[in-house]
C-alpha positions as CSV (number, residue, x, y, z in Angstrom):
1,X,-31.9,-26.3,11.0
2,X,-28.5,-25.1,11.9
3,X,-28.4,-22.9,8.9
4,X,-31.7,-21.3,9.3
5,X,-30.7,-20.8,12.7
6,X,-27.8,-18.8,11.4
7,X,-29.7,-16.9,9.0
8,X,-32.4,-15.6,11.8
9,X,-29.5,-14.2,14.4
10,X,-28.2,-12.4,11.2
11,X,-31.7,-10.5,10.5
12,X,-31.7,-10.1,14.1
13,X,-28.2,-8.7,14.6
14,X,-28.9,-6.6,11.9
15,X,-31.9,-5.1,13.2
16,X,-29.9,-4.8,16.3
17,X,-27.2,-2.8,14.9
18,X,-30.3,-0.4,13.3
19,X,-30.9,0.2,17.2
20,X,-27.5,0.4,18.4
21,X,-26.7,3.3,15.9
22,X,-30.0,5.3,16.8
23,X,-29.4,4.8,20.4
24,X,-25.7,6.1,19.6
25,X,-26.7,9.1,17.6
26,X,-29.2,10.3,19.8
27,X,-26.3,10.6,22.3
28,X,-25.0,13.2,20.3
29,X,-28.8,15.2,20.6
30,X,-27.7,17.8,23.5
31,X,-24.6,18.8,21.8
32,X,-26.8,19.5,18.0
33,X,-29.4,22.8,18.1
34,X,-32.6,22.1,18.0
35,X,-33.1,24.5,15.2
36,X,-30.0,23.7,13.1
37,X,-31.8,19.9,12.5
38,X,-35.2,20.1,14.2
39,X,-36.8,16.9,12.9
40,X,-33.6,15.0,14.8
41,X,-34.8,16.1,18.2
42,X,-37.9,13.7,18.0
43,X,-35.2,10.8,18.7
44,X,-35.1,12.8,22.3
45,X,-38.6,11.4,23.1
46,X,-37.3,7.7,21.8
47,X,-34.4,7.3,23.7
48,X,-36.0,5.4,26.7
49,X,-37.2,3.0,24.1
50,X,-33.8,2.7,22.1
51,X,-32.3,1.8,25.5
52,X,-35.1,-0.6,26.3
53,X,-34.6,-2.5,22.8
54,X,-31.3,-2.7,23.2
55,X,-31.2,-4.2,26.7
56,X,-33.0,-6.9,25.5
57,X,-30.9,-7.7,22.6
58,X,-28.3,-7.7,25.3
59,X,-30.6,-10.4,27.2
60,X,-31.1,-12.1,23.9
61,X,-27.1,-12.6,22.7
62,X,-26.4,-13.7,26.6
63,X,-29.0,-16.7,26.7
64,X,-27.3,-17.6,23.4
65,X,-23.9,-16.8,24.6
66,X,-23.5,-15.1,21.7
67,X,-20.3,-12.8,21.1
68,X,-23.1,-10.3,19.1
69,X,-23.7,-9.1,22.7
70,X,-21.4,-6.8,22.4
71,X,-22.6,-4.1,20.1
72,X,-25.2,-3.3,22.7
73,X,-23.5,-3.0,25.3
74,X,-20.9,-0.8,23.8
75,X,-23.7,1.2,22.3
76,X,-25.1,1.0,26.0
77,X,-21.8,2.0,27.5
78,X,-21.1,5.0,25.2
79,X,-23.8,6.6,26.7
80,X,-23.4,5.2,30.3
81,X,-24.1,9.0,31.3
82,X,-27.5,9.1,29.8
83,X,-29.0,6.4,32.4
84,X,-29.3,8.3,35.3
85,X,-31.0,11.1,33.4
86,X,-33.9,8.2,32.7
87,X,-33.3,6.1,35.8
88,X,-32.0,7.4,39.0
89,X,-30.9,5.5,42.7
90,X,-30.5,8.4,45.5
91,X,-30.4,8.7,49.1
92,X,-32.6,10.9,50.5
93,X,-31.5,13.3,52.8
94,X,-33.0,14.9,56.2
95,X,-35.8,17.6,54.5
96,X,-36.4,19.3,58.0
97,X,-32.7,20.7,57.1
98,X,-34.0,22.4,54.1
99,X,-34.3,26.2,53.6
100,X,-36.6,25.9,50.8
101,X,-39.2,23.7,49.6
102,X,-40.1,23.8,45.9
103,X,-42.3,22.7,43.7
104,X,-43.0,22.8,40.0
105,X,-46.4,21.9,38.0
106,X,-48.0,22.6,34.7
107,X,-51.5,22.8,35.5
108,X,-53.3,22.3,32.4
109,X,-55.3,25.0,33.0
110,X,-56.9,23.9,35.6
111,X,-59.0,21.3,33.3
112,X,-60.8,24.5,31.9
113,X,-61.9,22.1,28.9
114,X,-62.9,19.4,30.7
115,X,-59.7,16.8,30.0
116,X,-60.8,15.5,33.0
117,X,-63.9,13.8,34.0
118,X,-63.7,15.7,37.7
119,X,-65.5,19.4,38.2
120,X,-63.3,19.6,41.1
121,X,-60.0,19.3,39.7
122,X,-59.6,23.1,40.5
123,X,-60.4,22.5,43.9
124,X,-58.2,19.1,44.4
125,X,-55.1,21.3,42.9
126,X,-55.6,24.4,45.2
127,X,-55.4,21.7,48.3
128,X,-52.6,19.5,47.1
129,X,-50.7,22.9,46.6
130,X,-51.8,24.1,50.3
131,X,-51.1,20.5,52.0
132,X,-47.7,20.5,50.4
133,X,-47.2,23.8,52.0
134,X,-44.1,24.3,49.8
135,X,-41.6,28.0,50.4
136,X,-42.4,28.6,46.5
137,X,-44.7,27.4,43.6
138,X,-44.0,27.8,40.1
139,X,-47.2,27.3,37.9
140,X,-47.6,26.4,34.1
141,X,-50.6,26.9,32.0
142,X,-52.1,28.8,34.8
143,X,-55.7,30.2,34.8
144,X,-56.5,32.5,37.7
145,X,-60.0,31.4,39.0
146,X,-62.1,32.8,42.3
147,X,-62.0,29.3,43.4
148,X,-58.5,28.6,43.4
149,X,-56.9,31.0,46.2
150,X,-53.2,30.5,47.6
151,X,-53.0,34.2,48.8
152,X,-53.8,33.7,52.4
153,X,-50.4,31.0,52.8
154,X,-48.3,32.8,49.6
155,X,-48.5,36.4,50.6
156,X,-46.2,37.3,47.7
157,X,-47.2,36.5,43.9
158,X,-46.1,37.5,40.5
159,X,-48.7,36.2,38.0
160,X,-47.4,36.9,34.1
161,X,-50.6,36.5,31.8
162,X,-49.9,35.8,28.2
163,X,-51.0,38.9,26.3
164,X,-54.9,39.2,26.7
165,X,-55.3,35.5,27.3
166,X,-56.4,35.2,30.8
167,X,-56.7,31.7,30.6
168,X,-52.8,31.3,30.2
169,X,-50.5,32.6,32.5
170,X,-47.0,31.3,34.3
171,X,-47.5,31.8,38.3
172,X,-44.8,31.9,41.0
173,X,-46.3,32.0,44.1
174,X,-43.6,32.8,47.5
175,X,-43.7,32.9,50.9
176,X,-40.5,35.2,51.2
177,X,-40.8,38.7,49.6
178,X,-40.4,39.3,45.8
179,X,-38.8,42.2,45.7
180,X,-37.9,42.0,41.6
181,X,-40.0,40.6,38.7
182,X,-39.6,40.6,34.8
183,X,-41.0,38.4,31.8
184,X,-39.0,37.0,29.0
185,X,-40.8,37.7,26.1
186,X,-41.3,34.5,23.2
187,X,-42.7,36.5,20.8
188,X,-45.5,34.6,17.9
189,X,-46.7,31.8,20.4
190,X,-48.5,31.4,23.6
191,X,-45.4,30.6,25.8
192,X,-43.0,32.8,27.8
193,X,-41.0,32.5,31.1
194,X,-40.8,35.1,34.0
195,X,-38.5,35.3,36.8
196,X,-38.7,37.1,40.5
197,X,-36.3,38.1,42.8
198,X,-36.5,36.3,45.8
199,X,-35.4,37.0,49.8
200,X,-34.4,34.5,51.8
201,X,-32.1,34.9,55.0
202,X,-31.2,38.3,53.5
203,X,-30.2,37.3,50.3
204,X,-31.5,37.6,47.0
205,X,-32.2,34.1,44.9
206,X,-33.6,34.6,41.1
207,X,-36.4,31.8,40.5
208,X,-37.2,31.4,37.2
209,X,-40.3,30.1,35.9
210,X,-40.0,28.2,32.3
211,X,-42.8,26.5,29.9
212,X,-41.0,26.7,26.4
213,X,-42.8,25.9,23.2
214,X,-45.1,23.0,23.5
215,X,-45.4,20.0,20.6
216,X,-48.6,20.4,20.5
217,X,-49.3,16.4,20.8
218,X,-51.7,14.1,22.2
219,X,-50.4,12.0,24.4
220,X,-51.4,8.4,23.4
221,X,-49.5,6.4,21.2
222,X,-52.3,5.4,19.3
223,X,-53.5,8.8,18.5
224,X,-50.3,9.7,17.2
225,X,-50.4,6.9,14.9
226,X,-53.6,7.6,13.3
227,X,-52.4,11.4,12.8
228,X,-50.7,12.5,9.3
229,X,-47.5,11.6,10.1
230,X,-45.9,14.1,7.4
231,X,-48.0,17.2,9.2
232,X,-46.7,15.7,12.7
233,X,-43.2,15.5,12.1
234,X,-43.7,19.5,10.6
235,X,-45.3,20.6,13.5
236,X,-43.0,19.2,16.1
237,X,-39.9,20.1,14.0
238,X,-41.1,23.8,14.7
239,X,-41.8,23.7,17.7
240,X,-38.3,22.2,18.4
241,X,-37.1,25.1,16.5
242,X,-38.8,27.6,18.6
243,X,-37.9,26.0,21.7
244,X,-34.2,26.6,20.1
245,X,-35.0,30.4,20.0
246,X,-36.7,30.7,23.4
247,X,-33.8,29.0,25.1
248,X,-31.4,31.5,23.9
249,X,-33.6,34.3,25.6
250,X,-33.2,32.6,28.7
251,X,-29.8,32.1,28.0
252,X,-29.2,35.6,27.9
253,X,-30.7,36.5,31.3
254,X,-29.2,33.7,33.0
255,X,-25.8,35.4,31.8
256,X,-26.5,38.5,33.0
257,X,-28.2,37.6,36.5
258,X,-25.9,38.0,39.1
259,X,-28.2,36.0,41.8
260,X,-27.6,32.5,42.6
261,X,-30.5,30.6,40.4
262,X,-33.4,28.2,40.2
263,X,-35.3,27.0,37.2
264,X,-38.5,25.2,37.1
265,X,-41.0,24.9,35.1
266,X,-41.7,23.1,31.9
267,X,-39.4,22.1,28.6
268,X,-41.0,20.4,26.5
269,X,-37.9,18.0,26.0
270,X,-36.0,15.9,27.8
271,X,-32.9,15.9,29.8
272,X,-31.7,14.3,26.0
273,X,-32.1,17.8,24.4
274,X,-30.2,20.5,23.3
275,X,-32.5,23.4,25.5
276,X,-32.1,21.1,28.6
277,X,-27.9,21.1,28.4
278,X,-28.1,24.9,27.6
279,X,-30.2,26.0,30.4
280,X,-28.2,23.3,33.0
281,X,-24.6,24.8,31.9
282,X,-25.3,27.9,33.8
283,X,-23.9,26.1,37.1
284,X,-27.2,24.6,37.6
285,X,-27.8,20.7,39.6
286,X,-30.6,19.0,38.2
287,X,-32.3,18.3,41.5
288,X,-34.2,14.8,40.1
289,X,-30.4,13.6,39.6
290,X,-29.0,14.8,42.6
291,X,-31.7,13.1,45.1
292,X,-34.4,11.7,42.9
293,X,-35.6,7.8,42.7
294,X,-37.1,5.6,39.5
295,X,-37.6,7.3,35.9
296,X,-39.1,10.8,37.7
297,X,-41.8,10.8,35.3
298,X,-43.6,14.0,34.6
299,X,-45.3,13.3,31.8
300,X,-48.5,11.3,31.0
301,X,-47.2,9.9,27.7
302,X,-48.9,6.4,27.5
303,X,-46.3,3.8,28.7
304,X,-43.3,6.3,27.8
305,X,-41.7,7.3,31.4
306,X,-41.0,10.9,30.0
307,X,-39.4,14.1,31.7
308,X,-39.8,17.2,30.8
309,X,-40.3,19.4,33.9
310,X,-37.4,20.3,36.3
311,X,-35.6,21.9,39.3
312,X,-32.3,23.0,38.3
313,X,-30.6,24.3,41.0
314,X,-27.3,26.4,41.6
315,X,-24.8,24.4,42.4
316,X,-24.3,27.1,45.6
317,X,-27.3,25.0,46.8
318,X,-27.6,21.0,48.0
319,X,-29.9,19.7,47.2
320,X,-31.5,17.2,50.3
321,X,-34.7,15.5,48.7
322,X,-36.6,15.5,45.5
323,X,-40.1,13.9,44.4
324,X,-42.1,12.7,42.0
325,X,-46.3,13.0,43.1
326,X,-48.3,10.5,41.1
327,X,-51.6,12.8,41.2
328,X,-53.8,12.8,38.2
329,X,-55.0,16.7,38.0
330,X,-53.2,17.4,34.8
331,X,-51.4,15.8,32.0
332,X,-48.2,16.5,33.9
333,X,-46.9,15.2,37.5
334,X,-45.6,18.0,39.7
335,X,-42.7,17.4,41.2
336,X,-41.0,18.8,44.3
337,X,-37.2,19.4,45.6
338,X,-35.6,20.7,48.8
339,X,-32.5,22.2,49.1
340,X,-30.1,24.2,51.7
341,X,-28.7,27.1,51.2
342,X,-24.8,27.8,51.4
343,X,-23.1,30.2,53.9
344,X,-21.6,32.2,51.0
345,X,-24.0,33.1,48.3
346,X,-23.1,34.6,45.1
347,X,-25.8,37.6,45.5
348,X,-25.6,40.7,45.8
349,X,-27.7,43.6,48.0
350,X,-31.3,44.1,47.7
């Protein structure tokens, strides 16, 4: 008994230590570009799980009192950093101090294919935006409809259509005047990102609007298993690698951009990912980390608490409140931030 024992915490500690590595590998995920080894930036979208599995080896080597606890919480405490980019404890701070409200959400479109069993999905999203009441919107996988007005309470707009396709477009929507816009250009796909200029209290803020390549996946687990896992892995691995290319666009314009900035919108990846840590180095807070609660999911990934939309925020800002809305127009979850602006701003004249 004693030796079968034995023999089953070996197979177990040795699947353990499969676990412990992935989980410690996929640390090293930001710092790898997504198109020098595209295929390893699926673990991004695992390591939730890996952290999960190894917590309950963790649970499992303590009821047994078991020195083999060790290995995951030394794989856990490598990466100590990485939990509050999945899970987050925050106090909130006074919002009627804020000088801007913001909010991010990829729209889906506005269900124009029916995803959703609701004809008024248009119609829910135009009020949600208008009860929110928010200083500016950035919108993803916009469509522009005669049903779907913000103009009357956002007198200042800068809607970037993608080539002919009407029924995709990035939206920023302002209540302070835009006195600048531009698009960065992805060229061979259907994303891009656009930025405008923005006044407020006489100073110029650049708010950038991002929706980088998407995976191009459905979003249940057990679709994704039925799929051709050979022609999944290819297609994601691309898109990864063009998500590599557009981030180094943005890159560029968030080197030469003079403005204190803001960047919503959506990645496509994680706060794991290469893109994320390249677009956040430019003296950007991720908002969600500075004030958010829970795993901020974004996402509707079956039971997967995944984020990939953000606020990052210039560290010239602070950041008072952040949140998640658990509404069910789209496949994503807009989310929401308020911040206050500093005395001394690094812009310059309008």
């Amino acid at each position: 008994m004693k030796t079968s024992m034995n023999i089953c915490n070996q197979v177990i500690y040795f699947i353990n230590s499969i676990f412990a590595a992935l989980l410690i590998i996929s640390y090293l995920l930001p710092f790898i570009p997504a198109d020098f080894i595209p295929i390893l930036s699926i673990l991004n979208f695992s390591i939730p799980v890996f952290i999960l599995i190894n917590l309950l080896f963790v649970v499992y080597w303590f009821v047994k009192l078991n020195k083999r606890i060790l290995l995951s919480l030394v794989a856990i405490g490598i990466g100590f950093s990485h939990l509050t980019s999945l899970y987050v404890v925050n106090e909130k701070l006074d919002k009627l101090n804020a000088d801007l409200h913001l909010l991010s959400y990829n729209v889906r479109h506005l269900n124009m294919h029916n995803w959703i069993d609701d004809a008024e999905i248009t119609e829910k999203i135009n009020q949600f935006l208008l009860a929110e009441d928010p200083d500016i919107i950035a919108l993803q996988d916009f469509k522009e409809k005669d049903d779907f007005v913000l103009e009357n309470n956002f007198p200042y707009q800068y809607i970037q259509h993608r080539g002919r396709n009407k029924n995709n477009a990035l939206a920023i929507y302002s209540k302070h005047p835009i006195v600048n816009t531009g698009n960065i250009d992805f060229k061979n796909t259907s994303n891009n990102s656009i930025y405008a200029d923005v006044v407020v209290k006489n100073d110029t803020i650049r708010v950038y609007n991002v929706h980088l390549e998407s995976l191009k996946i459905t979003p249940d687990v057990s679709v994704l298993k039925d799929e051709n896992q050979q022609k999944l892995i290819q297609r994601v691995s691309h898109s990864f690698a063009q998500q590599a290319k557009q981030t180094k666009l943005i890159s560029q314009n968030l080197a030469s951009c003079n403005y204190s900035k803001i960047v919503m919108g959506d990645f496509n990846n994680t706060a794991f990912s290469n893109v994320y840590r390249e677009i956040k180095s430019f003296n950007l807070n991720d908002s969600f980390k500075e004030r958010g609660n829970g795993f901020g999911k974004t996402f509707n990934f079956d039971f997967i608490p995944i984020r990939i939309d953000f606020i990052l925020t210039d560290h010239d800002f602070k950041v008072l409140n952040f949140k998640n809305y658990n509404v069910e127009y789209s496949d994503h979850f807009p989310i929401s931030t308020w911040i206050q602006l500093n005395n001394e701003m690094k812009s310059s004249s309008h």
